[in-house]
C-alpha positions in Angstrom: 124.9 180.8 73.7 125.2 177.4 72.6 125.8 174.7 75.7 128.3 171.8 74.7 128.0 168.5 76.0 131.6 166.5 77.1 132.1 163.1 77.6 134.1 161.7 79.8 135.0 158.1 79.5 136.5 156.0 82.5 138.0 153.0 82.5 136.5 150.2 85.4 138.9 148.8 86.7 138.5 144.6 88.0 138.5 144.4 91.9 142.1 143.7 92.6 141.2 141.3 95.9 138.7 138.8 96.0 137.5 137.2 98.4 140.4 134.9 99.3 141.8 138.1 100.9 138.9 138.3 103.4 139.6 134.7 104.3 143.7 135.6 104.8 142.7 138.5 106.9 140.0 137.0 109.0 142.3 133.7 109.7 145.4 135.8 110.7 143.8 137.9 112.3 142.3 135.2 114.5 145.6 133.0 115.0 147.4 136.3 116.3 144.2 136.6 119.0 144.6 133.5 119.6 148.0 133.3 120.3 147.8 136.1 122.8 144.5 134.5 124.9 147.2 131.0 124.6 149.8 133.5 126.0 148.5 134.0 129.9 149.2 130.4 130.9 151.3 128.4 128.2 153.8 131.2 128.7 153.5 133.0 131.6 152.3 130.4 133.9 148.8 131.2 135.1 147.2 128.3 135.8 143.6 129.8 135.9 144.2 130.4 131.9 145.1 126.8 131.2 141.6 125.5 129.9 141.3 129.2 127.7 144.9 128.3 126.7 143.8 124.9 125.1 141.4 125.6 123.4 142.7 129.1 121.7 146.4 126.6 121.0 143.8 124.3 118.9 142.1 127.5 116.9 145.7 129.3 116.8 147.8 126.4 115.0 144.7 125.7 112.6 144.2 129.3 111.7 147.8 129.8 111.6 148.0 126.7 108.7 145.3 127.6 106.9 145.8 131.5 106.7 148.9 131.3 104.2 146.9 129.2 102.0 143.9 131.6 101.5 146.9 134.4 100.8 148.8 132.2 98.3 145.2 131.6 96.5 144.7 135.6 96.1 148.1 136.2 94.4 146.0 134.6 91.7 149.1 132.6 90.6 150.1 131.0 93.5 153.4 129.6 92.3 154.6 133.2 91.8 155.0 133.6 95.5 159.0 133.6 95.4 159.1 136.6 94.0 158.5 138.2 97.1 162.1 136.5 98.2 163.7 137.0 94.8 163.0 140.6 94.1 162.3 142.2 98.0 161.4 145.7 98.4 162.1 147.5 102.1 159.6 149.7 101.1 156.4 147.5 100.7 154.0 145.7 103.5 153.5 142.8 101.1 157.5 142.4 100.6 157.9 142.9 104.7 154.9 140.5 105.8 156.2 137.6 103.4 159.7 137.5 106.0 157.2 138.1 109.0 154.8 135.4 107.9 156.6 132.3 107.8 158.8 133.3 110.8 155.6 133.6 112.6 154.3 130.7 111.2 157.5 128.4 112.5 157.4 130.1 116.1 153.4 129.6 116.6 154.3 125.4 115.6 157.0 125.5 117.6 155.2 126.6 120.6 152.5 124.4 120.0 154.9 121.2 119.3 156.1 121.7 122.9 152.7 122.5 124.5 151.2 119.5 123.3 154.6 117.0 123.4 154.1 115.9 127.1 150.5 114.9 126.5 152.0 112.9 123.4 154.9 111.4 124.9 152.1 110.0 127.6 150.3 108.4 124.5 153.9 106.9 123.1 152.2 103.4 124.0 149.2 103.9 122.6 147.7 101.2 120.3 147.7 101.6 116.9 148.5 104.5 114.2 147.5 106.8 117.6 150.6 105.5 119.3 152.9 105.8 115.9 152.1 109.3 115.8 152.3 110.6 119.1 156.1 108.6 119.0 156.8 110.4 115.9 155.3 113.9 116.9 157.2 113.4 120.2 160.4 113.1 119.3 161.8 111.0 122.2 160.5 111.0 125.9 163.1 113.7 126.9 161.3 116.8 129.5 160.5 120.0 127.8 162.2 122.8 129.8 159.8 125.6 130.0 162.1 128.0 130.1 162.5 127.2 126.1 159.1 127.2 125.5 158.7 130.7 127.8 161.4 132.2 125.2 159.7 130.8 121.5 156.4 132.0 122.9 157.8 135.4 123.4 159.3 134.9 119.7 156.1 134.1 118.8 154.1 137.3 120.6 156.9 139.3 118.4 156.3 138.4 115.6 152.7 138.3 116.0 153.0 142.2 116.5 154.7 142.6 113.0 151.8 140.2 111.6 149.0 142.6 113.5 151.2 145.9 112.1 151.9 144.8 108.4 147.9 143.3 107.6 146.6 146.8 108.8 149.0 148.9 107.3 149.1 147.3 103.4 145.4 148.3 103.4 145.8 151.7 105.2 148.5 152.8 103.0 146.3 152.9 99.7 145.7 157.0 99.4 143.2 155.8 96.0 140.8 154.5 98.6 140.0 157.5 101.0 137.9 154.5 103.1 141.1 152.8 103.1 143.6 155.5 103.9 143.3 155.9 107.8 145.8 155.3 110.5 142.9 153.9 112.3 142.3 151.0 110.3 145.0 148.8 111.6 143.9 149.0 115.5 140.6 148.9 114.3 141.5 145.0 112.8 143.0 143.9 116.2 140.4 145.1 118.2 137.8 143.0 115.9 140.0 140.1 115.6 140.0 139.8 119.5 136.2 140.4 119.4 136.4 137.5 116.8 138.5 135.3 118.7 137.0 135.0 122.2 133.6 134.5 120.3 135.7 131.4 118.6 136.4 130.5 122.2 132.8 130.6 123.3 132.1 128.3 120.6 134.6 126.1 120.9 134.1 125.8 124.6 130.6 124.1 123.8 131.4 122.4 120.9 134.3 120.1 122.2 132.2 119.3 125.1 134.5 121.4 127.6 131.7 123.6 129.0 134.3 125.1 131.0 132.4 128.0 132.7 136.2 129.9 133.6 136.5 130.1 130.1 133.1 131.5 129.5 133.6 133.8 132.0 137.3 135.3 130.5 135.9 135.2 126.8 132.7 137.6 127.8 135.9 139.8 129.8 137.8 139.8 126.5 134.8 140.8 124.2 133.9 143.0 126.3 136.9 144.9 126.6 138.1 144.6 122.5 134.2 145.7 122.1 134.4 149.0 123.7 138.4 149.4 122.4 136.9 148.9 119.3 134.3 151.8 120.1 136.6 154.1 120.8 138.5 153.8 117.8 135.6 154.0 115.9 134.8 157.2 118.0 138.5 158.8 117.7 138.0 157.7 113.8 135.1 159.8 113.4 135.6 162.8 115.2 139.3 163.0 113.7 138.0 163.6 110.4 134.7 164.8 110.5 136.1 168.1 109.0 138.3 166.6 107.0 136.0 166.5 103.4 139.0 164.7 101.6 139.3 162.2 104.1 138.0 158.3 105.0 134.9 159.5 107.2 134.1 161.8 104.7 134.0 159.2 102.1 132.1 156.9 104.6 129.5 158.9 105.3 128.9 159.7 101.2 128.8 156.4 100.3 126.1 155.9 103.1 124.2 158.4 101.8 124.2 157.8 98.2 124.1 153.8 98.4 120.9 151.8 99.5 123.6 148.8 100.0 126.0 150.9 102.2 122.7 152.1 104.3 121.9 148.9 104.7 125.3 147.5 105.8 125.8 150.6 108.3 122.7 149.4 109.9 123.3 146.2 110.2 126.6 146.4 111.4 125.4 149.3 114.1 122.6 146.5 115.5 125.3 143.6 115.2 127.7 145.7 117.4 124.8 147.0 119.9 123.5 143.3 120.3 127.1 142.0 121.0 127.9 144.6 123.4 124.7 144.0 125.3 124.6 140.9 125.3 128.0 140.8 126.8 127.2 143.0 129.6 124.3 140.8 130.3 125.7 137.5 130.2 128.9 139.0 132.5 126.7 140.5 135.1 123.2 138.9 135.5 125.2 136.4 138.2 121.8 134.9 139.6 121.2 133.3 136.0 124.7 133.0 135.0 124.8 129.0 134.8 121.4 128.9 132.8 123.2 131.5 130.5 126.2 129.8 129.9 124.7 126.7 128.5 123.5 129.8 125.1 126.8 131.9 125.6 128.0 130.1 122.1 125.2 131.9 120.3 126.9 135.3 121.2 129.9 133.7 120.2 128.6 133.1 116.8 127.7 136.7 116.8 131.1 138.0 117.6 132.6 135.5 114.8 129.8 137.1 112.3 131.2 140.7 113.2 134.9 140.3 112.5 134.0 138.9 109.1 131.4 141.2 108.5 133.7 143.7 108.8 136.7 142.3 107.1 134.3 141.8 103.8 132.9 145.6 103.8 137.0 147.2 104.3 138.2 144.5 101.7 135.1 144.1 98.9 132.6 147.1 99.1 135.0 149.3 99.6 136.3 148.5 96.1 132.9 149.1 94.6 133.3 152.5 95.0 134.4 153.9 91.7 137.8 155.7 91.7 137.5 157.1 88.4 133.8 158.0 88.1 130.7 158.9 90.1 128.5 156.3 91.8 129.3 152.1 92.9 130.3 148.9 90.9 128.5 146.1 91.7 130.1 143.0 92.9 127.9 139.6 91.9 130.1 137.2 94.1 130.9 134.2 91.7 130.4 130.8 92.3 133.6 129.4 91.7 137.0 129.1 93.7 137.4 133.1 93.2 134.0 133.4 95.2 131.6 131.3 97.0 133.8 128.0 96.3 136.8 129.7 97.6 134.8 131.1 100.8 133.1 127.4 101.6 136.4 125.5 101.1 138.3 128.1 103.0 136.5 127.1 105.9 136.2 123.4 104.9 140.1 123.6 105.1 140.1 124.8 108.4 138.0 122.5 110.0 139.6 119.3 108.6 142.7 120.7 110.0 141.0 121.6 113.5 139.6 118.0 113.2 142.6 116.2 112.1 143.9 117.7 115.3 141.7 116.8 117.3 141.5 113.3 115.8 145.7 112.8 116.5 146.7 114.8 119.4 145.7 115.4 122.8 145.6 119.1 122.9 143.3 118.6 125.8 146.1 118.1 128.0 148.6 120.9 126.6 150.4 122.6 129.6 153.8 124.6 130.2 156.2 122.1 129.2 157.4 119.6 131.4 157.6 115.6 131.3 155.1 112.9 130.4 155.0 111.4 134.1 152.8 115.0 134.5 150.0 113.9 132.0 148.0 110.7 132.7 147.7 108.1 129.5 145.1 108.1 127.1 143.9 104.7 128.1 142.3 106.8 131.1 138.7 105.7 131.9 138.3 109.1 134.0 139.6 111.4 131.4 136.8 110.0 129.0 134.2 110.6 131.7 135.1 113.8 131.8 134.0 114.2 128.0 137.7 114.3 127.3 138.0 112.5 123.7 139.8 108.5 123.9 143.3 109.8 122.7 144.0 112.2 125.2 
């Protein structure tokens, strides 16, 4: 009997999103967290939360600015944007999350504008281009009712809900990528962009010279909680279909087994995660050294911030190196141009400037419920720079 040898030919296909999409997704995803750690005092009045507020109102409006330019900069052709607007389809994520995006994007400014007015109304008499801005920004030296503020904040925690829904889903929905396809998925990104965000807060807290130890001490609650949520959607992930041989674990667990790079991103992600959760637990209740450890709780900060990336890159790029028409992995060289390591390094450039330029203008140091300037000493202050407050605010 004479054997016959077929070949089959399959096209590869390009990766459809580059990295520019792992930028969108880990920017959003922090400016929603963000928003909701802001949420406790700036809109429901908890004083306690006021210095956590700050601080997470600084990374939410620069994340929230920055975010929509990484996503114009993966639609390849940036300028064709519109056609989300011009031809809108009910039944596509992309189509819904380009209404929810700028609506968000106009409540999360709004709620910042009239966080941060008092504080800028109080530096109206500042010297300089300082005092030109904060009479511009300020628009008059009318009070801010907080009731106003209360009710765009809530419009803003809305909409941040349809931005947390529509991310997750326009990746879950993709049945060609069984690592995709999941209902899991979406939770799985809030629960690591919380982890992501109160790391940012940890960092944050030492970097601006606040050292606020209240804020420590509800970051390491927040990880801690958004850690183990995010174990137990892992957990419900796996054991809903581990019998499932079509299905996303499935497909995990064979490209762990038939890819050294996939091995060695399972482990490192496993000891990332077990490092951030015990170091959590031991920073939150080894009290008798809890001041020594507060002055290093950035580090684990940095770790968190590593993990929602981390994670954001494997779901967005590797996944796309499995092959969807043949057996085996593409391998993904990451370019050094804008659609690759450029891209990633001015991504993050971007955000900074903006985070800096913020800090450089406006005194988001003194942000609070609304109110009236007479609440918020000037920036001429000698006590508020003693404090390691910065001169404008």
């Amino acid at each position: 009997m004479n054997s016959v040898a077929i070949e089959l030919l399959a096209p590869r296909y390009p990766i459809a999103w580059y990295p520019w999409a792992v930028q969108y997704f880990f920017l959003i995803a922090l400016s929603y967290a963000t928003l909701w750690l802001a949420a406790p005092a700036l809109i429901f009045g908890k004083k306690d939360w006021l210095p956590t507020a700050r601080l997470a109102l600084l990374a939410c409006l620069s994340a929230t600015l920055v975010a929509p330019v990484a996503l114009l900069a993966d639609l390849h052709q940036p300028l064709r944007f519109w056609h989300f607007y011009a031809y809108a389809n009910t039944h596509s994520w992309m189509s819904v999350g380009s209404v929810i995006l700028p609506l968000y994007l106009f409540s999360v400014m709004g709620l910042t504008w009239m966080a941060w007015r008092p504080a800028l109304q109080a530096n109206r008499q500042a010297p300089g281009f300082l005092g030109f801005v904060s009479r511009w920004i300020s628009l008059g030296t009318s009070p801010t009712p907080k009731i106003l503020m209360v009710v765009v904040g809530v419009i803003a925690l809305v909409f941040s809900t349809g931005i947390m829904l529509y991310t997750g889903a326009e990746v879950a929905i993709v049945k060609a990528r069984p690592l995709w396809n999941t209902h899991w998925l979406p939770p799985m990104f809030v629960a690591t962009g919380f982890i992501t965000a109160a790391g940012l807060m940890l960092l944050l807290n030492r970097v601006t010279q606040m050292k606020n130890s209240a804020v420590n001490s509800q970051m390491l609650k927040v990880m801690l909680v958004a850690t183990l949520a995010a174990a137990a959607i892992a957990a419900a992930w796996v054991l809903g279909g581990i019998n499932d041989p079509q299905g996303s674990v499935a497909a995990a667990i064979e490209s762990i087994r038939f890819s050294d790079s996939w091995r060695a991103t399972a482990l490192w992600g496993s000891i990332t995660a077990v490092v951030l959760f015990v170091g959590t637990l031991y920073m939150l209740f080894n009290t008798s050294k809890r001041p020594a450890l507060h002055s290093w709780v950035w580090l684990l900060g940095l770790v968190a911030i590593h993990l929602g990336w981390m994670f954001r890159w494997v779901v967005l790029m590797d996944v796309q190196h499995v092959a969807r028409n043949s057996a085996g992995f593409h391998h993904y060289g990451i370019p050094a141009g804008s659609s690759g390591l450029l891209g990633i390094v001015g991504t993050f450039g971007l955000w900074l400037a903006v985070m800096l330029l913020i800090d450089l203008f406006v005194p988001w140091r003194d942000a609070q419920q609304g109110g009236v300037a007479t609440d918020i000493q000037p920036a001429t202050n000698i006590d508020s720079a003693a404090k390691g407050a910065t001169s404008h605010g």
